[in-house]
C-alpha positions in Angstrom: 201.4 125.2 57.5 198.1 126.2 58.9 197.2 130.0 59.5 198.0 130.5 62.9 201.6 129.1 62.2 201.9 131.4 59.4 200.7 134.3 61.5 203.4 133.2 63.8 206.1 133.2 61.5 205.7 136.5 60.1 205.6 137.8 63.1 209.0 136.5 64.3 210.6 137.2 61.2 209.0 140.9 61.6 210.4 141.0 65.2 213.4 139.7 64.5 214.2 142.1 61.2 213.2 145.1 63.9 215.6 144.0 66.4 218.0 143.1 63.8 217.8 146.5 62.8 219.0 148.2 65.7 221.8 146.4 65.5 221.5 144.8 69.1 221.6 148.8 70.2 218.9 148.5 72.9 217.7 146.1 75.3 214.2 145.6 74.0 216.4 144.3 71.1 218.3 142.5 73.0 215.4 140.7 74.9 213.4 139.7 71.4 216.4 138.6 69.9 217.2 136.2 72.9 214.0 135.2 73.2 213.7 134.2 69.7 216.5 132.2 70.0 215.3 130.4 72.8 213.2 128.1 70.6 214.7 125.4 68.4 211.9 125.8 65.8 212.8 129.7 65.3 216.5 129.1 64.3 215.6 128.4 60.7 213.6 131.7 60.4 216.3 133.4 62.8 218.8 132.2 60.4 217.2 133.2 57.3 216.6 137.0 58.5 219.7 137.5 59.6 221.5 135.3 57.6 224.6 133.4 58.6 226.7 135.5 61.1 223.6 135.1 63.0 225.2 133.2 66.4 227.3 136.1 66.8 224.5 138.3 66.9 222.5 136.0 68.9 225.4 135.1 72.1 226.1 138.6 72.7 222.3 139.7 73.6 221.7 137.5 76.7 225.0 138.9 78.0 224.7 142.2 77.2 220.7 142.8 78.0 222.1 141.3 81.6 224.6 143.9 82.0 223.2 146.7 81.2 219.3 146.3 81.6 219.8 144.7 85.2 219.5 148.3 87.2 217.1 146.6 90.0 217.4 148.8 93.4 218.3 146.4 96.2 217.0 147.5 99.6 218.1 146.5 102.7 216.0 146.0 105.3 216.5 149.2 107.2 215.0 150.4 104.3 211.9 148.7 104.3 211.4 149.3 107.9 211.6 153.0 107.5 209.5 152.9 104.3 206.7 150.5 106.2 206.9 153.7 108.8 206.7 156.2 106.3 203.4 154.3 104.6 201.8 154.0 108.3 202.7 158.0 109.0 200.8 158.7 105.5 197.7 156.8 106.3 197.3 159.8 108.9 198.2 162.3 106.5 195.9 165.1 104.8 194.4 165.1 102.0 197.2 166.2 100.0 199.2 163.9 101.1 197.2 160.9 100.1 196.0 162.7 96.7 200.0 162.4 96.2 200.4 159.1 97.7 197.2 158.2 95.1 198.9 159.7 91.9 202.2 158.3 92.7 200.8 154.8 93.2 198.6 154.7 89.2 201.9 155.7 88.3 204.0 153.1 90.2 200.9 151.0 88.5 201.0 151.8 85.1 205.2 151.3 85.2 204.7 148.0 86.0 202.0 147.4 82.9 204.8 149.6 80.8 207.0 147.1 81.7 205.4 144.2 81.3 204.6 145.8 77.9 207.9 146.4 76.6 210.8 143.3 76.2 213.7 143.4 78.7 211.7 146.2 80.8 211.2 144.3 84.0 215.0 144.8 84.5 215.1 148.4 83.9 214.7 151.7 85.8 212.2 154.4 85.3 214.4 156.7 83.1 216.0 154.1 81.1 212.3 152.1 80.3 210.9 155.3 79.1 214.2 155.5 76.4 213.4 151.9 75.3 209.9 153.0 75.1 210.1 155.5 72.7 212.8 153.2 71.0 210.5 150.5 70.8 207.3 152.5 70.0 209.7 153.9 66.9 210.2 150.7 65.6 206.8 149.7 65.6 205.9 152.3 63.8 208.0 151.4 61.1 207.4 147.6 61.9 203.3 148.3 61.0 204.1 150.9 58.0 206.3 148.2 56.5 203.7 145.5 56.8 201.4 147.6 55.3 203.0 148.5 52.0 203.7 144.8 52.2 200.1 144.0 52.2 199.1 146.5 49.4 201.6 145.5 47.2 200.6 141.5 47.3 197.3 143.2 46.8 198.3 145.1 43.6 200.0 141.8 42.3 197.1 139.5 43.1 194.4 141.9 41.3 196.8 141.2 38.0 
């Protein structure tokens, strides 16, 4: 096993431990977990994370991430007539209009990066993708601080 598949690993087995431990509780979750599982090579690191009650764990995020994180608006075409109406009306607007317009398209913007950013978050709303947000930044967290005692204490033992 070269580096980069090493690198690899660990960080599945980090990702899947993280998910694992929220107990398949949030989308983001969800979405790594199912993702994961996607791949026939991950199943023996899958397998030894979670050990083997694993499946179960496994077939109930693809189903659950697709209830619950699917909150897409549909619009109708009415709707995007009137809102095509509304963007020509602003163009002729003042400049406090389109100072709002401005601000609420960089954050339109950066909630698509967010969601790009975060697993599962193409499928969610604006409220629910900043809960997962502060879920996933959580875990993280504890994901790096973890690593990191992980690191020092292989230190410690090599130095001996």
């Amino acid at each position: 096993m070269n580096i980069l598949e090493r690198k690899k690993a660990i960080k599945l087995s980090a990702d899947i431990a993280v998910a694992s431990a929220r107990n398949a509780a949030t989308c983001w979750s969800d979405t790594l977990l199912a993702n994961a599982s996607k791949d026939d090579r991950n199943k023996i690191i899958i397998q030894q994370v979670l050990g083997h009650g694993y499946s179960d764990i496994i077939n109930k995020a693809p189903i659950r991430s697709q209830v619950i994180c699917s909150k897409k608006r549909v619009r109708s075409s009415s709707i995007l007539r009137r809102s095509r109406r509304i963007r020509r009306a602003k163009k002729r607007a003042t400049q406090r209009v389109v100072a709002t317009c401005t601000a609420k398209q960089l954050v339109k913007k950066r909630t698509q990066v967010l969601k790009s950013l975060i697993p599962g978050g193409e499928a969610m709303n604006e409220l629910f993708l900043m809960e997962e947000t502060v879920d996933y930044i959580v875990s993280l967290q504890a994901q790096v601080d973890v690593m990191r005692r992980l690191a020092k204490a292989a230190e410690v033992s090599n130095r001996k």
